[in-house]
PQR file with spaces between the fields and no chain letter, atoms N, CA, C, O and H, PARSE charges and radii, in Angstrom:
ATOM       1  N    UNK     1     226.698  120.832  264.241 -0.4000 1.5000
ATOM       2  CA   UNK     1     226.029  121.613  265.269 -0.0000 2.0000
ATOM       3  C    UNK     1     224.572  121.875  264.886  0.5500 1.7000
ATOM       4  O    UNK     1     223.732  121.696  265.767 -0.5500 1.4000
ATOM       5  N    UNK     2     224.214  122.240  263.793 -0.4000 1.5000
ATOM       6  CA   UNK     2     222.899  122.338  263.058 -0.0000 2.0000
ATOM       7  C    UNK     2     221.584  121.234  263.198  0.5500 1.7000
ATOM       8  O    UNK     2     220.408  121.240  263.560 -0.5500 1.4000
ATOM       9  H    UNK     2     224.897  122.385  263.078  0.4000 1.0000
ATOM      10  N    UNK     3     222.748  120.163  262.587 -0.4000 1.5000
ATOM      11  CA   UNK     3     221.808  118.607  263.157 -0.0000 2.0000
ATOM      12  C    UNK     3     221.405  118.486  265.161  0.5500 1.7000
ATOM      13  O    UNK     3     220.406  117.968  265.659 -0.5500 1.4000
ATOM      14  H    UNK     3     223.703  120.159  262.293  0.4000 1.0000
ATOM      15  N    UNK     4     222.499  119.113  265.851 -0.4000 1.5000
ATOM      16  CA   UNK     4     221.948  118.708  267.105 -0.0000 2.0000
ATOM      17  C    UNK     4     221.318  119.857  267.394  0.5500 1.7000
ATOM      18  O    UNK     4     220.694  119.686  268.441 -0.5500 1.4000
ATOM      19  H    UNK     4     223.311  119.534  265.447  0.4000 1.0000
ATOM      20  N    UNK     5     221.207  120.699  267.072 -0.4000 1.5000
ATOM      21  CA   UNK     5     220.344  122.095  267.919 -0.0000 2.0000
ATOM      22  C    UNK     5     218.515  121.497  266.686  0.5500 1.7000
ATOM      23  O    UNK     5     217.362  121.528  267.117 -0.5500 1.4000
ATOM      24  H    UNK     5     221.713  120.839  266.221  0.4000 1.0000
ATOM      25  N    UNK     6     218.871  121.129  265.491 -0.4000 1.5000
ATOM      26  CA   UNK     6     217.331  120.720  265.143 -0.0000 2.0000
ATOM      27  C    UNK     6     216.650  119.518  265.925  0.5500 1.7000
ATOM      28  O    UNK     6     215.527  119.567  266.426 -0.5500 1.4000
ATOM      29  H    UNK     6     219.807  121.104  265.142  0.4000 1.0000
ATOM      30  N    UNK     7     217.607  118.312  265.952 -0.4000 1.5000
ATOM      31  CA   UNK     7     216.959  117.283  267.023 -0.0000 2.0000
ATOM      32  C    UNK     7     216.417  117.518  268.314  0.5500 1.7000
ATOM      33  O    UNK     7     215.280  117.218  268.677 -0.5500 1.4000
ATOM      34  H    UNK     7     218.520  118.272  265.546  0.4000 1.0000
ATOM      35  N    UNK     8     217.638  118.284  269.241 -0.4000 1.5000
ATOM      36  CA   UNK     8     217.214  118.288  270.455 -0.0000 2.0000
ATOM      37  C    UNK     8     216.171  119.526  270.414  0.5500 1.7000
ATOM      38  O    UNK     8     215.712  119.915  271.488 -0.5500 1.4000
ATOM      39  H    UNK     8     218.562  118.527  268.946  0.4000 1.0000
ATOM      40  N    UNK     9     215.845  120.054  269.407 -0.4000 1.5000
ATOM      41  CA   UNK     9     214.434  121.137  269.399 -0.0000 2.0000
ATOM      42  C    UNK     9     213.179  120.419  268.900  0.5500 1.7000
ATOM      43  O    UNK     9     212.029  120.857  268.875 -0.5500 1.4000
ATOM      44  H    UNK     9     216.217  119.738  268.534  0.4000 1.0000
ATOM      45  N    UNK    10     213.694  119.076  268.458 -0.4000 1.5000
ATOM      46  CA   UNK    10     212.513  118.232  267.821 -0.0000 2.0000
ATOM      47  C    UNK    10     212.148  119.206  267.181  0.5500 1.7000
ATOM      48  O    UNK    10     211.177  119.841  267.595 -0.5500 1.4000
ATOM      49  H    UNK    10     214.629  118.720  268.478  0.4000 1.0000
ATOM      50  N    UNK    11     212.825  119.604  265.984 -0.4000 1.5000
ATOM      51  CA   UNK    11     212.368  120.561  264.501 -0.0000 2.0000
ATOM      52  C    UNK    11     213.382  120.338  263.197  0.5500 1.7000
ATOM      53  O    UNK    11     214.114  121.202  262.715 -0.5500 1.4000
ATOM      54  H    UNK    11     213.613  119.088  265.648  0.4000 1.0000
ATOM      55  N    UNK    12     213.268  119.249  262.843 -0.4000 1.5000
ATOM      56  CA   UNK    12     214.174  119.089  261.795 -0.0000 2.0000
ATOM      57  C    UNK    12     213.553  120.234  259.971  0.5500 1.7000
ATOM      58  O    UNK    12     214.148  120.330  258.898 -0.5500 1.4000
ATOM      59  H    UNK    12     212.673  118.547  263.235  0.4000 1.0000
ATOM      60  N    UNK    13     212.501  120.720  260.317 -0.4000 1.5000
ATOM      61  CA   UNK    13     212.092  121.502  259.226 -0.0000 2.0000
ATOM      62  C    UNK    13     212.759  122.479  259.265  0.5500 1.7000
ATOM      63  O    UNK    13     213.160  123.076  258.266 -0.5500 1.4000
ATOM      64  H    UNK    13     212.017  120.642  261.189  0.4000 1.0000
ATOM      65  N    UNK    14     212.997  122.814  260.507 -0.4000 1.5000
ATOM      66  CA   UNK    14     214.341  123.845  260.590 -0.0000 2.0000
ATOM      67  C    UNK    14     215.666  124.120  260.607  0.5500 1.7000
ATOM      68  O    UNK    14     216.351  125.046  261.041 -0.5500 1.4000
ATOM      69  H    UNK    14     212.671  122.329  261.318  0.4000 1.0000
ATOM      70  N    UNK    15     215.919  122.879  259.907 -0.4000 1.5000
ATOM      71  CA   UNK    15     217.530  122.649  260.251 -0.0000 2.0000
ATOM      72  C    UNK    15     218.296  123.684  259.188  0.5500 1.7000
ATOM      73  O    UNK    15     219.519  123.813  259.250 -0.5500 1.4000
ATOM      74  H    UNK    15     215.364  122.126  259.553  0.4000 1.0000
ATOM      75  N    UNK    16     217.515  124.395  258.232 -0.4000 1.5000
ATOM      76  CA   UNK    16     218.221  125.223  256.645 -0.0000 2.0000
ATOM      77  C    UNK    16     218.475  126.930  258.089  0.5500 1.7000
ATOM      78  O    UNK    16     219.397  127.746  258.056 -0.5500 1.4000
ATOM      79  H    UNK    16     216.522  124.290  258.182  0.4000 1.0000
ATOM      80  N    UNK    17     217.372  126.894  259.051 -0.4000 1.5000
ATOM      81  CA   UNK    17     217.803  128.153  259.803 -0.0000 2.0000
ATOM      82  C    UNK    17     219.008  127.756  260.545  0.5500 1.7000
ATOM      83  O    UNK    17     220.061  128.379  260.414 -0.5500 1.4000
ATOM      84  H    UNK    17     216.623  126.232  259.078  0.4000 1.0000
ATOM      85  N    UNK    18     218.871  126.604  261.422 -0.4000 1.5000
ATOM      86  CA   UNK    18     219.724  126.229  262.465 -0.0000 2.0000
ATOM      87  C    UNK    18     221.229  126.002  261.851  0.5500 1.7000
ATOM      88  O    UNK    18     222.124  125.944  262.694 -0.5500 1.4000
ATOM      89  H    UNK    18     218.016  126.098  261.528  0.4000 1.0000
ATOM      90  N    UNK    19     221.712  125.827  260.069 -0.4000 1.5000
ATOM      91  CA   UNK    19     222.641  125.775  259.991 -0.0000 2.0000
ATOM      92  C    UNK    19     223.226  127.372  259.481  0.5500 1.7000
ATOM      93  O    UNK    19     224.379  127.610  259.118 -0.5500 1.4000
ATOM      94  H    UNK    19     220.985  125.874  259.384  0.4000 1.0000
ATOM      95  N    UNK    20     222.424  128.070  259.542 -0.4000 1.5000
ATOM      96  CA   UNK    20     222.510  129.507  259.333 -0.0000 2.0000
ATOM      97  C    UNK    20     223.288  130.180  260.673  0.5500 1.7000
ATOM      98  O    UNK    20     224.276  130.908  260.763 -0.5500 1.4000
ATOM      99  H    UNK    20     221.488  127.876  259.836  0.4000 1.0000
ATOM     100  N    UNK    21     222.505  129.678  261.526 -0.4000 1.5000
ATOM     101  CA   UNK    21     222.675  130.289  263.357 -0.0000 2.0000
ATOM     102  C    UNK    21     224.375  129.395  263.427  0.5500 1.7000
ATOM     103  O    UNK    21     225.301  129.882  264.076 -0.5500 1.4000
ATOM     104  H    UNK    21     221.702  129.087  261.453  0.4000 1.0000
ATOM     105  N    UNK    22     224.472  128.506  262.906 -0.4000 1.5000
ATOM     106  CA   UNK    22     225.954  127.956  263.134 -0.0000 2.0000
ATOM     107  C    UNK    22     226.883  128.461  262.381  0.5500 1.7000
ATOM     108  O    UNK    22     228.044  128.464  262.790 -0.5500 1.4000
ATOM     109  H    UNK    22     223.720  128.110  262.379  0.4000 1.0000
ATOM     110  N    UNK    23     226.522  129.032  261.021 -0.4000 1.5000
ATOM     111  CA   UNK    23     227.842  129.572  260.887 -0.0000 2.0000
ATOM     112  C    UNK    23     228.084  131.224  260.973  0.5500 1.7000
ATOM     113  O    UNK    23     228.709  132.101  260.377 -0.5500 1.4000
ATOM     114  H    UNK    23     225.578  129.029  260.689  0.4000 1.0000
ATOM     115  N    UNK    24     227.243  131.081  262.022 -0.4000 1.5000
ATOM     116  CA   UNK    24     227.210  132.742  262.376 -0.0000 2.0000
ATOM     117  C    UNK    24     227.435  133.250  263.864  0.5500 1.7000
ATOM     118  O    UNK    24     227.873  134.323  264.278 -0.5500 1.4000
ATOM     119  H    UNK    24     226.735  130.369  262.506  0.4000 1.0000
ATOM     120  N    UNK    25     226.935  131.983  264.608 -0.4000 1.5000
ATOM     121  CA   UNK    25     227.047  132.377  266.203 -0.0000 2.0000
ATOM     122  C    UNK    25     227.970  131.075  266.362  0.5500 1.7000
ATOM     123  O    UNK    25     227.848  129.984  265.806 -0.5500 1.4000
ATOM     124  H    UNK    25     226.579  131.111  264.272  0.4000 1.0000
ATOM     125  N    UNK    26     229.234  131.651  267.581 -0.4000 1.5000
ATOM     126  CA   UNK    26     229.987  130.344  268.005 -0.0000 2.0000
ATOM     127  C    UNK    26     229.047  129.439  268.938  0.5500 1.7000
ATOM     128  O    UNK    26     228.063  129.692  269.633 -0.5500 1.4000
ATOM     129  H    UNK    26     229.333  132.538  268.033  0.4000 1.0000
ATOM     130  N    UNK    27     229.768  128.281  268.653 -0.4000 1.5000
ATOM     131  CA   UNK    27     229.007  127.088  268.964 -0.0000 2.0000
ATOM     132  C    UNK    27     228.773  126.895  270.854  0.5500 1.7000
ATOM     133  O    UNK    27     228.077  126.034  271.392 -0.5500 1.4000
ATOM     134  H    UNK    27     230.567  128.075  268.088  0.4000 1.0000
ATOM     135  N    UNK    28     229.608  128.001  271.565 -0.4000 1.5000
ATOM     136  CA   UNK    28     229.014  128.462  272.849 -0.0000 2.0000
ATOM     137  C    UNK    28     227.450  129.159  272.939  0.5500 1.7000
ATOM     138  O    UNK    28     226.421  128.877  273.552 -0.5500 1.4000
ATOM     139  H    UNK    28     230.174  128.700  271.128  0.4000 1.0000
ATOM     140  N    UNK    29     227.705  129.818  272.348 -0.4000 1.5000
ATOM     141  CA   UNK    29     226.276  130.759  272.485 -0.0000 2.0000
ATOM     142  C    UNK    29     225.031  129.721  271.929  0.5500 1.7000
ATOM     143  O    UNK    29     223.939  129.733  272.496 -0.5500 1.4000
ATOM     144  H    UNK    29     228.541  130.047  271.850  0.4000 1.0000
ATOM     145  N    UNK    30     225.291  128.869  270.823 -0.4000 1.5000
ATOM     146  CA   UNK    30     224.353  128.327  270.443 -0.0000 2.0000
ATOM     147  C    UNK    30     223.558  127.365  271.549  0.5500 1.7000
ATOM     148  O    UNK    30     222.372  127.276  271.866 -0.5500 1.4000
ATOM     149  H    UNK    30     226.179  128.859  270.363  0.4000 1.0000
ATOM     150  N    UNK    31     224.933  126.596  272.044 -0.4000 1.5000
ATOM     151  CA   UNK    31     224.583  125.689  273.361 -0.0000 2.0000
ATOM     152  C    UNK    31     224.397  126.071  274.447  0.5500 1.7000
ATOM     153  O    UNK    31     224.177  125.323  275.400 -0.5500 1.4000
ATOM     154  H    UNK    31     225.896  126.669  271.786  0.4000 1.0000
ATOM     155  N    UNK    32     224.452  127.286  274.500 -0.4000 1.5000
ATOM     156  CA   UNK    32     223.519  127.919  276.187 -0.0000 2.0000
ATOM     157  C    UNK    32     222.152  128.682  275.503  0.5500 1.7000
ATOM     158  O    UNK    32     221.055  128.557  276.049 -0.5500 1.4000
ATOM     159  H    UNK    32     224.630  127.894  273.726  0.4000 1.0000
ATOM     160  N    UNK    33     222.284  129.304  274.537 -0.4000 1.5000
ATOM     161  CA   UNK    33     220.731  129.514  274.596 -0.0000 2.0000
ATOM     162  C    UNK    33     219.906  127.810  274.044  0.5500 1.7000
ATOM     163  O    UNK    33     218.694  127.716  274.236 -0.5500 1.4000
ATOM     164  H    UNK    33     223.175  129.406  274.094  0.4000 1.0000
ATOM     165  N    UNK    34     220.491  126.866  273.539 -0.4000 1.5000
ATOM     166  CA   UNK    34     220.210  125.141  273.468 -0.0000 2.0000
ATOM     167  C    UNK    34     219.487  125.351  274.739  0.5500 1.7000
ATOM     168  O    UNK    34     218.284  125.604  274.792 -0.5500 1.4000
ATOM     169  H    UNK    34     221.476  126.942  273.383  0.4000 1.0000
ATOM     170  N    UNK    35     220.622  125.183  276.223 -0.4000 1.5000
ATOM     171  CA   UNK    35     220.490  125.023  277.275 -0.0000 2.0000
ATOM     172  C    UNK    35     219.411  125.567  278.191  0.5500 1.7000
ATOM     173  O    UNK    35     218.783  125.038  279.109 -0.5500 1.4000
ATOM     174  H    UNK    35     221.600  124.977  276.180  0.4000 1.0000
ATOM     175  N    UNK    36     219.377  127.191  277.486 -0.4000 1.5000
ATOM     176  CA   UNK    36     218.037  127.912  278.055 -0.0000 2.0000
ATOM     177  C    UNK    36     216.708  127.929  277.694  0.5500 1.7000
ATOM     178  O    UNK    36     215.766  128.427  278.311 -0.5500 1.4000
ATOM     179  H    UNK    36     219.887  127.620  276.741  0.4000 1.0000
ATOM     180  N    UNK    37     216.710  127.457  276.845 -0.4000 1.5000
ATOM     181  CA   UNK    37     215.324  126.868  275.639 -0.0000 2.0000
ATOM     182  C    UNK    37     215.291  125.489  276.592  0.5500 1.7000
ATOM     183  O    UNK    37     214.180  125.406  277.116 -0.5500 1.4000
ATOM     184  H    UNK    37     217.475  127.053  276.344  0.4000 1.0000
ATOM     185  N    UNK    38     215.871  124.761  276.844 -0.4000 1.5000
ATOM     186  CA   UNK    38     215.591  123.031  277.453 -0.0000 2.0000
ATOM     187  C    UNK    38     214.862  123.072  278.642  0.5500 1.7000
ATOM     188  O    UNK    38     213.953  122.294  278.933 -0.5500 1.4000
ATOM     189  H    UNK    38     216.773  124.828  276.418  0.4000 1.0000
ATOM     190  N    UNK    39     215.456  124.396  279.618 -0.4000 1.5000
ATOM     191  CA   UNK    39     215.632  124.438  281.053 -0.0000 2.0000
ATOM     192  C    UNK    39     213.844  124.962  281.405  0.5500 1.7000
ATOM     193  O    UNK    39     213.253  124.629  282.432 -0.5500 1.4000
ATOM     194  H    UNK    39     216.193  125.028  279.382  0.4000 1.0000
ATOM     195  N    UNK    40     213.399  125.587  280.600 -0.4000 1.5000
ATOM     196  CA   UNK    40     212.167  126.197  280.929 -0.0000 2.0000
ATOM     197  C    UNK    40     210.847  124.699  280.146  0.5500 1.7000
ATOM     198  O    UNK    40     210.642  124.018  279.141 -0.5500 1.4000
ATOM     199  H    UNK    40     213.879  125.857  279.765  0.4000 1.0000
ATOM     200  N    UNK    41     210.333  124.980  281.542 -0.4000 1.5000
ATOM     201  CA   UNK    41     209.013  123.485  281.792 -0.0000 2.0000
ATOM     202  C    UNK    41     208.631  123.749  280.014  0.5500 1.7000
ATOM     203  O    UNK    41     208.711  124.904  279.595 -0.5500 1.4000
ATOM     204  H    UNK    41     210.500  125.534  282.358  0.4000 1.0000
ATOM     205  N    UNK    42     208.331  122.912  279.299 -0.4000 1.5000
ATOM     206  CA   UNK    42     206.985  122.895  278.284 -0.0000 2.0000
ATOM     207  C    UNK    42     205.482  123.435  279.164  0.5500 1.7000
ATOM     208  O    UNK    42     204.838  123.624  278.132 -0.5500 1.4000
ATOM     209  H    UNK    42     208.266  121.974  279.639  0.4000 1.0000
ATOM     210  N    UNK    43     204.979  123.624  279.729 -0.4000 1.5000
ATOM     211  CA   UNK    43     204.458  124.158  279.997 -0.0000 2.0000
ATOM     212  C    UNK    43     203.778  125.449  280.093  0.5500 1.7000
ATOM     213  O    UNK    43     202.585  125.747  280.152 -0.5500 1.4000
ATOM     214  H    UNK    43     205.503  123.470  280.567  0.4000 1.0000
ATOM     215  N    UNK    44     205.503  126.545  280.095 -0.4000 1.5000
ATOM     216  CA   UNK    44     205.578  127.747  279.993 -0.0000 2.0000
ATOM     217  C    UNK    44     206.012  128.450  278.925  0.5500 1.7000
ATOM     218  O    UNK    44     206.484  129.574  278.754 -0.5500 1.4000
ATOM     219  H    UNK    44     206.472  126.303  280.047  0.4000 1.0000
ATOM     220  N    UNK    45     205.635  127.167  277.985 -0.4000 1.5000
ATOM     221  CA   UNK    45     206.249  128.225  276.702 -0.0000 2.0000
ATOM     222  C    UNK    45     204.781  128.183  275.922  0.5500 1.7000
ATOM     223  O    UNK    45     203.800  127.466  276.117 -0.5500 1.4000
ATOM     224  H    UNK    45     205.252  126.254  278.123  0.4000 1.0000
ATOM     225  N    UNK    46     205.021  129.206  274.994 -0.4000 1.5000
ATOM     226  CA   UNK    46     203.556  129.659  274.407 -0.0000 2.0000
ATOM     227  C    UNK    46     203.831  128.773  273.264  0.5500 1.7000
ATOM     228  O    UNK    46     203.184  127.737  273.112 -0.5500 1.4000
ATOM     229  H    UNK    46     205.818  129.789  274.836  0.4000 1.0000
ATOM     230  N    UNK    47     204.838  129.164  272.387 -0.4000 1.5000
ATOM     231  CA   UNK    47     204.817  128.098  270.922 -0.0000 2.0000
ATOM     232  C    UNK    47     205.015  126.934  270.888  0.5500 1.7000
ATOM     233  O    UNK    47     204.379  125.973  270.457 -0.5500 1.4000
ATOM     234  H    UNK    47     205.363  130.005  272.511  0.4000 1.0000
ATOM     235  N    UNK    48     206.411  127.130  271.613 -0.4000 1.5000
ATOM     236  CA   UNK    48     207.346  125.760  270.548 -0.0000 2.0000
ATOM     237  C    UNK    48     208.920  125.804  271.605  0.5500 1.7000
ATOM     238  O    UNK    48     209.033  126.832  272.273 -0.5500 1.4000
ATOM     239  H    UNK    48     206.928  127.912  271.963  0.4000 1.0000
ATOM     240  N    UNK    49     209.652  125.130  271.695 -0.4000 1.5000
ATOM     241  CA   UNK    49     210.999  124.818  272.113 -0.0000 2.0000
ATOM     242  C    UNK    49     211.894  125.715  271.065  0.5500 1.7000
ATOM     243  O    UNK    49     212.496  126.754  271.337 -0.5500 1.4000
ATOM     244  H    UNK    49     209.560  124.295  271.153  0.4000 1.0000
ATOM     245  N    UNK    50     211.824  125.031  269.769 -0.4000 1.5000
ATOM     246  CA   UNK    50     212.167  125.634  268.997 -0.0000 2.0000
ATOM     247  C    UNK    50     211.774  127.477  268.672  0.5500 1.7000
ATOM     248  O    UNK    50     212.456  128.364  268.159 -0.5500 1.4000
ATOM     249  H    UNK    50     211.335  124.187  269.547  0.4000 1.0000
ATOM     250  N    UNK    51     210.970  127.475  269.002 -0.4000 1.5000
ATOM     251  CA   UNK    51     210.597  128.739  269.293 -0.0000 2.0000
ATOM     252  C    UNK    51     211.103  130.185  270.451  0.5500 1.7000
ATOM     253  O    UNK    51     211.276  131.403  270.404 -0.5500 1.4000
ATOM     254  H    UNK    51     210.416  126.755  269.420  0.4000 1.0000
ATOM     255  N    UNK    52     211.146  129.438  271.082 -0.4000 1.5000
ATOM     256  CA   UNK    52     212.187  130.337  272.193 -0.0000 2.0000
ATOM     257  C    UNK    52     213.237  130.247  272.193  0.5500 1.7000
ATOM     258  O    UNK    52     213.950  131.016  272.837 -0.5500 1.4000
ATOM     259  H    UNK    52     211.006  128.449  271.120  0.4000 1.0000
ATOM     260  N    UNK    53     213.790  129.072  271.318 -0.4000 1.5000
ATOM     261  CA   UNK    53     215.777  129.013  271.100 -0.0000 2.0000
ATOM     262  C    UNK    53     215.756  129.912  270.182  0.5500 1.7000
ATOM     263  O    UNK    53     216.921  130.303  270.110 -0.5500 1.4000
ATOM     264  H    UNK    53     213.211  128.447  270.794  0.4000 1.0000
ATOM     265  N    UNK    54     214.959  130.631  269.232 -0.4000 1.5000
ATOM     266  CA   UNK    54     215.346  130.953  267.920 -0.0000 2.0000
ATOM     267  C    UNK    54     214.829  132.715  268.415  0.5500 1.7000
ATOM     268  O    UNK    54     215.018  133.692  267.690 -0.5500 1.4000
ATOM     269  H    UNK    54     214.013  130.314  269.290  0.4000 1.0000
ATOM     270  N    UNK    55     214.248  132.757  269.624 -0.4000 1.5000
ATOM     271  CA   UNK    55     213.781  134.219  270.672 -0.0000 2.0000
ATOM     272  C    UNK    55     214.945  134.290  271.210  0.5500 1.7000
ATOM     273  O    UNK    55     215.293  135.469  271.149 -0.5500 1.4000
ATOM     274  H    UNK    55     214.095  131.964  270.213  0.4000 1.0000
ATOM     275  N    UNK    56     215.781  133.626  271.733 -0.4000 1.5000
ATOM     276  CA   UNK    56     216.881  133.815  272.427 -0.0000 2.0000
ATOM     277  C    UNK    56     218.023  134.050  271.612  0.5500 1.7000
ATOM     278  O    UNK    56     218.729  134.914  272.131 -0.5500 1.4000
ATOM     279  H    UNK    56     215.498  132.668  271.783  0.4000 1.0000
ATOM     280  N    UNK    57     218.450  133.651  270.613 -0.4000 1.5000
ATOM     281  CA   UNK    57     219.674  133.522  269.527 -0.0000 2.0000
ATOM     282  C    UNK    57     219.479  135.086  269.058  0.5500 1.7000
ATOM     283  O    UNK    57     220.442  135.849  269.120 -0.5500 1.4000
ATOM     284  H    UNK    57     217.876  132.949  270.190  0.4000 1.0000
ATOM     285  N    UNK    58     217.837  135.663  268.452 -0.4000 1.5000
ATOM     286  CA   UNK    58     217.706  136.560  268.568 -0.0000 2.0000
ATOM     287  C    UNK    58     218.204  138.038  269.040  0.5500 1.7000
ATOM     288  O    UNK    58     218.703  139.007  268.467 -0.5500 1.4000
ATOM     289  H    UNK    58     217.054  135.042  268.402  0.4000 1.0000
ATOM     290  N    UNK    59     217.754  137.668  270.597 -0.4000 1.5000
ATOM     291  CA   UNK    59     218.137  138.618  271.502 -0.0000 2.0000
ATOM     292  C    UNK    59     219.683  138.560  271.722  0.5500 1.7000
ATOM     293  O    UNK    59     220.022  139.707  272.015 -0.5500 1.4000
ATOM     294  H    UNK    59     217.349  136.881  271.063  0.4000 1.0000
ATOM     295  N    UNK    60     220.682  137.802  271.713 -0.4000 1.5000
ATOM     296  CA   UNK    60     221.504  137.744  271.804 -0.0000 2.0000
ATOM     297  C    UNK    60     222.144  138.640  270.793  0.5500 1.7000
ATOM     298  O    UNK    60     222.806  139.637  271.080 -0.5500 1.4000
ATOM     299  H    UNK    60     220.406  136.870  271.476  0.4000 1.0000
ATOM     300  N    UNK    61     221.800  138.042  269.137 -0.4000 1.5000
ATOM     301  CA   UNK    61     222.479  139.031  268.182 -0.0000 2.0000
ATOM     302  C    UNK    61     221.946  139.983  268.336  0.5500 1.7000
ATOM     303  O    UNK    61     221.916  140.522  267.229 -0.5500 1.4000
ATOM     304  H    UNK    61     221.262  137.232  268.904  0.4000 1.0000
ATOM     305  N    UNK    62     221.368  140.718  269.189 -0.4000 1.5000
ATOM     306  CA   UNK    62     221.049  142.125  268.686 -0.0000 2.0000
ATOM     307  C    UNK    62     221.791  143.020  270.546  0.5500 1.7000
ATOM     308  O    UNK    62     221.788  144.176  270.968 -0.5500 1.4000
ATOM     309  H    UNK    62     221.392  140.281  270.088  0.4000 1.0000
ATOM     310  N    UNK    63     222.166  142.042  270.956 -0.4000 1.5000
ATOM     311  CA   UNK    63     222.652  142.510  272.069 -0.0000 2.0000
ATOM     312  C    UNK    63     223.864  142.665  272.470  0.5500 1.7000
ATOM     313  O    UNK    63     224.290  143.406  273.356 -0.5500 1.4000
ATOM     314  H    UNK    63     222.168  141.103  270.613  0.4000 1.0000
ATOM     315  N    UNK    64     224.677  141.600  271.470 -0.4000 1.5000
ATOM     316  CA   UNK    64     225.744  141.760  270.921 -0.0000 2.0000
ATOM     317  C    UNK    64     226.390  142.141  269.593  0.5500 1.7000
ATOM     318  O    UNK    64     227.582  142.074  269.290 -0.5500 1.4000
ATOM     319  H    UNK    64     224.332  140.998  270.750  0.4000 1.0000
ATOM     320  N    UNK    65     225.379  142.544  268.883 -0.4000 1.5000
ATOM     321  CA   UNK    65     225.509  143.468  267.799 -0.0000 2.0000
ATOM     322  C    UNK    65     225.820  142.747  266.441  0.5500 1.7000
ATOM     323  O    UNK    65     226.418  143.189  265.460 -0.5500 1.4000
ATOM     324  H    UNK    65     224.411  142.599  269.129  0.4000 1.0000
ATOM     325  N    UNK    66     225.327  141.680  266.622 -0.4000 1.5000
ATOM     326  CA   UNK    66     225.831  140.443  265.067 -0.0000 2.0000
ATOM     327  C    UNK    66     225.149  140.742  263.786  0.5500 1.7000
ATOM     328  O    UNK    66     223.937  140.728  263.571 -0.5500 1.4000
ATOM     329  H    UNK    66     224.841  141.321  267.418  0.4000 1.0000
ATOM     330  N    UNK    67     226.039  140.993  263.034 -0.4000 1.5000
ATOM     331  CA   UNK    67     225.311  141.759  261.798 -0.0000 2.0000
ATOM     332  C    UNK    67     225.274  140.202  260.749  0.5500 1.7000
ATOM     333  O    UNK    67     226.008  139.268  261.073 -0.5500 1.4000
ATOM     334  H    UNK    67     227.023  141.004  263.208  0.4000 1.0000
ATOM     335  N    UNK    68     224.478  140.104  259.682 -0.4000 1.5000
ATOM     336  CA   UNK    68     224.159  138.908  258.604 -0.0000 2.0000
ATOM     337  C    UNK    68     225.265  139.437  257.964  0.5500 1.7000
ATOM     338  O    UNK    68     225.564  140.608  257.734 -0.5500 1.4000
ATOM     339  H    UNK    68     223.882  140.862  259.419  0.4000 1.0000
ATOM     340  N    UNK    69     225.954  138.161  257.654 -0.4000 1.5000
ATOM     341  CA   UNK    69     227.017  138.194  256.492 -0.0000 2.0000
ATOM     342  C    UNK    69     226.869  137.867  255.260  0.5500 1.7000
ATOM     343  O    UNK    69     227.817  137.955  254.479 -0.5500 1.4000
ATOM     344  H    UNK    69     225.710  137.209  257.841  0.4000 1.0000
């Protein structure tokens, strides 16, 4: 799961976070905020792809209350 959330973010420098986010968030949540990071133009993002998947995974753990293990 790690390898495809770094490819399809075109950020393989990040794959040591992205396998962090996998064994911590189920592999649903990972692939809809994937999905919600894809869906918005390049255009409208200020950083990075990778950048707003890792804003969204974010907001999620703190909205669902995911503590670091």
């Amino acid at each position: 799961m790690a390898l495809d959330l770094a490819e399809a973010l075109n950020d393989r420098k990040g794959l040591a976070l992205y396998i962090s986010y996998a064994r911590r968030f189920p592999e649903s949540v990972l692939r809809r905020a994937l999905g919600e990071a894809k869906e918005i133009p390049i255009e409208q993002i200020k950083r990075s792809r990778a950048a707003l998947f890792n804003h969204l995974i974010q907001r999620y753990a703190q909205d669902h209350k995911y503590h670091r293990d």
